[in-house]
C-alpha positions as CSV (number, residue, x, y, z in Angstrom):
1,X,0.0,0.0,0.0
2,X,1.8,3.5,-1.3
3,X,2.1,6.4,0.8
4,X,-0.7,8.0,-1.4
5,X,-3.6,5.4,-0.6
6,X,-2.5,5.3,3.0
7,X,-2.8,9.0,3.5
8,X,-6.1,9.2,1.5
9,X,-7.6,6.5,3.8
10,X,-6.5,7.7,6.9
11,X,-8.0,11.5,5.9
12,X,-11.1,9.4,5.4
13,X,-11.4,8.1,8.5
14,X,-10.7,11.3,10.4
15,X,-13.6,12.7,8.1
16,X,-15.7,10.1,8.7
17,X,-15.0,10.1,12.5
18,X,-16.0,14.2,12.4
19,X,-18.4,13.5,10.7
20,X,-20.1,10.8,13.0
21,X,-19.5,12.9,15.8
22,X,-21.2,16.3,14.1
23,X,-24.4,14.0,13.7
24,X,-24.7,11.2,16.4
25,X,-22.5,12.8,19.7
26,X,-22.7,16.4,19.6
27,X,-26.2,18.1,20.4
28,X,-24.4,21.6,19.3
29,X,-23.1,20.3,15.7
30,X,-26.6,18.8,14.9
31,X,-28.6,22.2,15.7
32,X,-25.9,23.9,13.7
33,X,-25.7,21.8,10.9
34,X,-29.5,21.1,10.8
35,X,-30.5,24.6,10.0
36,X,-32.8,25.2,6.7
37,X,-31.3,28.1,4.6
38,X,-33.2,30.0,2.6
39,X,-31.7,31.9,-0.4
40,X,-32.4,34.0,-3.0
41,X,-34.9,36.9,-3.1
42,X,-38.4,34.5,-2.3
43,X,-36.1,32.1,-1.0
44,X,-37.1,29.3,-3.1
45,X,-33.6,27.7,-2.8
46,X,-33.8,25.8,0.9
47,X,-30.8,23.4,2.0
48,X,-29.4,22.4,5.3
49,X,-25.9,23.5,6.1
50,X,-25.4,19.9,6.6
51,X,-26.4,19.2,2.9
52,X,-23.8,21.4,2.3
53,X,-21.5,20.1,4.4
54,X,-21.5,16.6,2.8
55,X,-21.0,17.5,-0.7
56,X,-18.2,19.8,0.8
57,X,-16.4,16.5,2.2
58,X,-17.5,14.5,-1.1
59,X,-15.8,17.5,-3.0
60,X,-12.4,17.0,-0.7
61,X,-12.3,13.3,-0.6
62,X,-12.6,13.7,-4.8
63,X,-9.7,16.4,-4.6
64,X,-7.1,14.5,-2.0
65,X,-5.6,12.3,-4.2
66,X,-4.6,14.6,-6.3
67,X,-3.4,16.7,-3.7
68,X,-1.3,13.9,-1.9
69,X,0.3,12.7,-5.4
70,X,1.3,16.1,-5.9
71,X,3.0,17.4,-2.5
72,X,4.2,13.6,-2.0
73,X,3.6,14.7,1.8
74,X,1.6,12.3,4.6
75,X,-1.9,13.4,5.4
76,X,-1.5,14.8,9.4
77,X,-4.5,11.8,9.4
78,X,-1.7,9.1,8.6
79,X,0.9,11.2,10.9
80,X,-1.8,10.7,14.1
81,X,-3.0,7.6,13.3
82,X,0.4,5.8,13.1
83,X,1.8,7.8,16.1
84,X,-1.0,6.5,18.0
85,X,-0.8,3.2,17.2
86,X,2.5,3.3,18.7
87,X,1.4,5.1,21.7
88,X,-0.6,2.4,22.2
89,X,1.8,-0.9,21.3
90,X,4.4,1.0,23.3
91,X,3.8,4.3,24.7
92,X,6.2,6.3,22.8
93,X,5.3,10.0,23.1
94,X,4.6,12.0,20.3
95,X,7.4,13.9,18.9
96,X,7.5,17.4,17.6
97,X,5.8,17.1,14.3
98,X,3.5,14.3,15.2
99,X,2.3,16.4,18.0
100,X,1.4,19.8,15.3
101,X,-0.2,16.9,12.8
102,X,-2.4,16.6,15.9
103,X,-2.8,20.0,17.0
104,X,-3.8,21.1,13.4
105,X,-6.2,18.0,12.9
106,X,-7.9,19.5,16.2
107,X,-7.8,22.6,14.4
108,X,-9.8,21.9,11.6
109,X,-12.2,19.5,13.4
110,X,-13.8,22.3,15.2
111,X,-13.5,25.3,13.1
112,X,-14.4,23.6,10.0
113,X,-18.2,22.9,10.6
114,X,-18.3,26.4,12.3
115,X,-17.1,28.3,9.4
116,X,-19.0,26.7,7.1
117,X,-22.1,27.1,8.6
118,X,-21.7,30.6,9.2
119,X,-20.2,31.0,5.6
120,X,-24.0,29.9,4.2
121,X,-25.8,31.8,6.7
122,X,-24.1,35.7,5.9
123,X,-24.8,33.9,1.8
124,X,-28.6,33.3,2.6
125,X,-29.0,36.7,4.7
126,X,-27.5,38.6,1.8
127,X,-28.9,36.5,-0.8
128,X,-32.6,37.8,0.2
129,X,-31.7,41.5,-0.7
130,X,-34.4,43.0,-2.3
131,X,-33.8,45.1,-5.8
132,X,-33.4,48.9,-5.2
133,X,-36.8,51.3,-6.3
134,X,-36.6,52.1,-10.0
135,X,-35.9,55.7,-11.3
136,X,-38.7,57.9,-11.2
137,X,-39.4,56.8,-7.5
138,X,-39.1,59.2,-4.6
139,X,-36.6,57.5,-2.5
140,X,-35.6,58.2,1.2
141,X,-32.3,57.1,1.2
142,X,-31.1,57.4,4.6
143,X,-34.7,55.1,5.2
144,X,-34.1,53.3,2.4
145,X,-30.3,52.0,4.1
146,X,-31.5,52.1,7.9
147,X,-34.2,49.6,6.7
148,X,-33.5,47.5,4.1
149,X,-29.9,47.7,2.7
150,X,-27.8,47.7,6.4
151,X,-28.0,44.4,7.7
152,X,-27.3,42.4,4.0
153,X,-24.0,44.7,3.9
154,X,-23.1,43.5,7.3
155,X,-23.4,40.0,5.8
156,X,-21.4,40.7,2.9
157,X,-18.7,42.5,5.1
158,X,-18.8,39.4,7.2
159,X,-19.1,37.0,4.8
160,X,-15.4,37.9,3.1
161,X,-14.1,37.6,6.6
162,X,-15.8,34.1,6.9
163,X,-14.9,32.7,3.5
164,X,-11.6,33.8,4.2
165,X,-11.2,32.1,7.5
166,X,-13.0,29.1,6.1
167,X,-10.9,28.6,3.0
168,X,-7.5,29.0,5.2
169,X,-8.9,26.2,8.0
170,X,-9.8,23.9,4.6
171,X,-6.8,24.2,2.4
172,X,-2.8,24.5,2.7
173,X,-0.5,23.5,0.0
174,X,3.0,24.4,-0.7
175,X,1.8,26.9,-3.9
176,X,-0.4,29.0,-1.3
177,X,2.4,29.6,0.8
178,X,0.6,29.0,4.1
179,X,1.5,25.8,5.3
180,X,0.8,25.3,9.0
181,X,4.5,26.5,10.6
182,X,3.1,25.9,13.8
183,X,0.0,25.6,16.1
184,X,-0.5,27.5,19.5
185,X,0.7,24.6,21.3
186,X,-0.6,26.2,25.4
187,X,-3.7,25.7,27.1
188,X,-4.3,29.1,27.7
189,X,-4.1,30.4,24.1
190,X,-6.2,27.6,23.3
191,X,-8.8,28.9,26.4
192,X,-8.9,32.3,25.1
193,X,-9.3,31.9,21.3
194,X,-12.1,29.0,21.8
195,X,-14.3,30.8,24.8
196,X,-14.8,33.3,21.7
197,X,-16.6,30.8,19.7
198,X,-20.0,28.3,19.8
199,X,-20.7,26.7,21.8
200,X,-18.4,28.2,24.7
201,X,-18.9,31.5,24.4
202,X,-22.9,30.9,25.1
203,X,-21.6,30.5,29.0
204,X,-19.6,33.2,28.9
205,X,-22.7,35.3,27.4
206,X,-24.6,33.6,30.1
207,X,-21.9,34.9,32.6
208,X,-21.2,38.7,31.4
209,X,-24.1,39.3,29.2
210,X,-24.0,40.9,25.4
211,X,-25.9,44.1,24.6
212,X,-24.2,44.9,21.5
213,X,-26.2,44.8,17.9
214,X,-24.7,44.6,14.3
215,X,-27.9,46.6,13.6
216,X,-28.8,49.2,16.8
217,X,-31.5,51.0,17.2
218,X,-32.0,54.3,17.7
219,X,-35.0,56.7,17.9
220,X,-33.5,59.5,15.2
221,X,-33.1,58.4,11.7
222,X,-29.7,60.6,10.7
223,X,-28.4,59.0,14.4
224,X,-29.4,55.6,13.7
225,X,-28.0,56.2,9.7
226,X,-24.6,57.8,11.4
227,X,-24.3,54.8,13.8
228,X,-25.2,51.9,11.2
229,X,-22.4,53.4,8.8
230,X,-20.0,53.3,11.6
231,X,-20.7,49.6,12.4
232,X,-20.4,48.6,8.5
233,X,-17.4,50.5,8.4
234,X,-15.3,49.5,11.2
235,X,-16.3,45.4,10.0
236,X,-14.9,46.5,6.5
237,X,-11.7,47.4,7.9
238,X,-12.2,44.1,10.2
239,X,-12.8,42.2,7.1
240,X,-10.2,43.6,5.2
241,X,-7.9,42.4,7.7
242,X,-8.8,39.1,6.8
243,X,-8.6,39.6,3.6
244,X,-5.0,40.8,4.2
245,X,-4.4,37.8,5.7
246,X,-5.4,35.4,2.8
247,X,-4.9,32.2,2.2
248,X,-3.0,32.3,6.0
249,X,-6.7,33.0,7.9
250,X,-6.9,31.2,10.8
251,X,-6.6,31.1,14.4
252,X,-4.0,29.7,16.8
253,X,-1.6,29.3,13.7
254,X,2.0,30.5,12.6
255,X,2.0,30.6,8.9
256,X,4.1,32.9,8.1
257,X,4.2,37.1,9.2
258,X,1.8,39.1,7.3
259,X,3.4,42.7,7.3
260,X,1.1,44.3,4.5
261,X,-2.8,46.1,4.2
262,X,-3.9,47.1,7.5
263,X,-0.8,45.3,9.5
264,X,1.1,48.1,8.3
265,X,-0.3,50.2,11.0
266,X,-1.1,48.0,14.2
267,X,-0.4,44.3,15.0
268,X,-4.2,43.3,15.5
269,X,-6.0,45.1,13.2
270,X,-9.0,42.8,13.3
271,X,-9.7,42.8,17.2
272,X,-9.5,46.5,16.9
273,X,-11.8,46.9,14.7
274,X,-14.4,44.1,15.9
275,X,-14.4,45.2,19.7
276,X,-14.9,49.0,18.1
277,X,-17.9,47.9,16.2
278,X,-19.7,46.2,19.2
279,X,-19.0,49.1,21.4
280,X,-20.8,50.7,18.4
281,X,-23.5,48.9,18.2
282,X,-23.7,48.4,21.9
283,X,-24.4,52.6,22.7
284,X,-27.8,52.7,22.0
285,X,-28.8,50.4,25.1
286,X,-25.8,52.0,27.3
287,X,-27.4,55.6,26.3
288,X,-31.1,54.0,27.3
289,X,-29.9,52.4,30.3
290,X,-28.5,55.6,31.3
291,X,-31.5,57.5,31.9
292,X,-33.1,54.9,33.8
293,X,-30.7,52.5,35.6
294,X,-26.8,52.8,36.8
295,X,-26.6,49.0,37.5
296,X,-27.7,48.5,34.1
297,X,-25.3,51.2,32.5
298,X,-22.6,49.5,34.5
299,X,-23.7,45.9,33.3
300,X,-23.6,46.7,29.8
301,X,-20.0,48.8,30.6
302,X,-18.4,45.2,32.4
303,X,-20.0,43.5,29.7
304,X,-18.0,45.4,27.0
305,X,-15.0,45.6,28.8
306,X,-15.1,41.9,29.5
307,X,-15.1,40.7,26.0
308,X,-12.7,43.7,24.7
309,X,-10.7,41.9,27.6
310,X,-11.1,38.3,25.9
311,X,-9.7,39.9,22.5
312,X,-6.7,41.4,24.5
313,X,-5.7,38.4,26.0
314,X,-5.8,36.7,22.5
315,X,-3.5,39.1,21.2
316,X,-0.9,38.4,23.3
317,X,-1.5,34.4,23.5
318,X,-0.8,34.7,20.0
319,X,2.1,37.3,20.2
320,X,4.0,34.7,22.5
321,X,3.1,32.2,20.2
322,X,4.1,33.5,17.2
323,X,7.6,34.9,19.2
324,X,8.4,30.7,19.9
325,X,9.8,30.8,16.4
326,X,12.5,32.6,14.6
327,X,9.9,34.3,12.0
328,X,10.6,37.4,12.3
329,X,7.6,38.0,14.3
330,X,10.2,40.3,16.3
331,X,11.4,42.1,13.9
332,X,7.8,43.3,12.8
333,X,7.2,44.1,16.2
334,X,9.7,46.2,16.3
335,X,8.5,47.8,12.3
336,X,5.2,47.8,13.8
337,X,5.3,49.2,17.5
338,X,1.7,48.9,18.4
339,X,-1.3,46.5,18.9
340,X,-4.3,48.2,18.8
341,X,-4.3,51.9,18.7
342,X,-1.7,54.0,16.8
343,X,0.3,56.0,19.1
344,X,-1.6,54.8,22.3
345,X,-1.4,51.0,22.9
């Protein structure tokens, strides 16, 4: 049996494993990928995400062995799998590259589903967008965006930002330049980049609360227009640091220093720019709480700084991580002095 067939079987039954445990184990994954999507303008297009999921894995498991013939590199699947086995025959402990193999098979096994569920969701939400009024029609634009054309521009912002992150988590070849140099390999960088995502992050919003809204409300239409541009702005530039990233998006990884786009300026462009937009979109209930409750106003303050917290503490999980190789992670923090704010912090 060649190196080629082994590897291809091997990624199977890591698939297949995932896959059972998506559909028979995890009450989370089958909510998630049970979901009916509706796209198009009537939404006369319905399909589960786990519909989509499948023909996803069908399309890989047609692609891999092409992919292995041509890289002539073992599937991390075969890496695990026969490090394992000899874990179990005789207790060796993993060495240094078996133990990434497994840290990046981790890696995909749980971000995988998520980004590809939320990849067809931001599709379907934008997908419904209505046309614009024809010309002769008295339009109220500042209505007209508040209303109707906001929230699908939030998905489309988004959606580059997920279809980034999914395609990085799904492929990595030798062409694309973003092979996996390493994975965060310390609990507490894995703690603080997971308790950001479903389903951990429902206990911490059970725990801290979340007030913020992609699309607030407020009373005044020119206010509520002024705020909504904002928001859509500051996930542009969120999404454009993903984007800048490329075919490198993903979490917990080194795979290479990205020094260009928005990473010119600060380090962590994106959790700028996403903890900006939810204190955004969270100042319309902090403004109503004010008038009527302090405890509230102060809730929705901790709540904020709590999660802004979160983001902080991933930046410099992933700063130390990225500093345990010789990268030149060092050098561009030196090029590039600060993480957040220009000039401040």
């Amino acid at each position: 049996m060649n190196s080629v067939f082994r590897s291809y079987l091997a990624t199977l039954l890591f698939l297949g494993i995932s896959l059972t445990f998506y559909t028979q184990i995890s009450p989370w994954h089958r909510a998630s990928l049970g979901q009916m999507l509706h796209f198009g303008s009537d939404g006369a297009i319905v399909f589960s995400v786990f519909d989509a999921y499948v023909w996803l894995i069908l399309l890989y498991a047609a692609v891999l062995p092409f992919y292995y013939r041509q890289t002539a590199a073992e599937s991390k699947a075969l890496v695990v799998a026969r490090a394992g086995w000899q874990k179990i025959r005789n207790g060796r402990v993993f060495d240094a590259d078996e133990a990434l193999a497994l840290r990046i098979l981790l890696l995909k096994f749980f971000f995988a589903p998520l980004m590809v569920s939320w990849l067809l969701q931001h599709l379907a939400a934008f997908s419904g967008l209505t046309s614009l009024p024809g010309s002769g029609v008295a339009v109220n634009w500042i209505e007209l965006y508040n209303k109707h054309l906001h929230a699908p521009l939030i998905h489309v912002v988004v959606f580059v930002d997920v279809l980034c992150f999914t395609f990085g988590y799904l492929v990595d070849h030798p062409k694309l330049k973003n092979g996996f140099v390493s994975v965060d390999p310390t609990l507490s960088g894995w703690l603080a980049c997971l308790i950001c995502y479903q389903p951990f992050n429902q206990g911490l919003t059970a725990f801290i609360g979340w007030y913020s809204s992609d699309t607030p409300i407020v009373g005044d239409p020119h206010l509520q227009f002024a705020i909504n541009i904002s928001v859509l702005l500051t996930f542009a530039i969120y999404s454009t640091a993903s984007a800048n990233l490329g075919f490198k998006a993903s979490n917990l990884t080194n795979r290479g220093i990205v020094r260009h786009g928005v990473y010119r300026w600060i380090r962590h462009p994106a959790y700028t720019f996403k903890n900006l937009a939810w204190w955004l979109g969270a100042m319309p209930p902090l403004w109503a709480a004010l008038q009527t409750s302090v405890l509230g106003s102060i809730a929705i303050l901790l709540s904020l700084c709590g999660w802004t917290a979160i983001y902080v503490a991933r930046a410099l999980t992933e700063e130390r991580h990225l500093l345990m190789a010789d990268n030149g992670y060092r050098e561009y923090m030196q090029q590039v002095r600060y993480r957040f704010i220009p000039g401040l912090v």
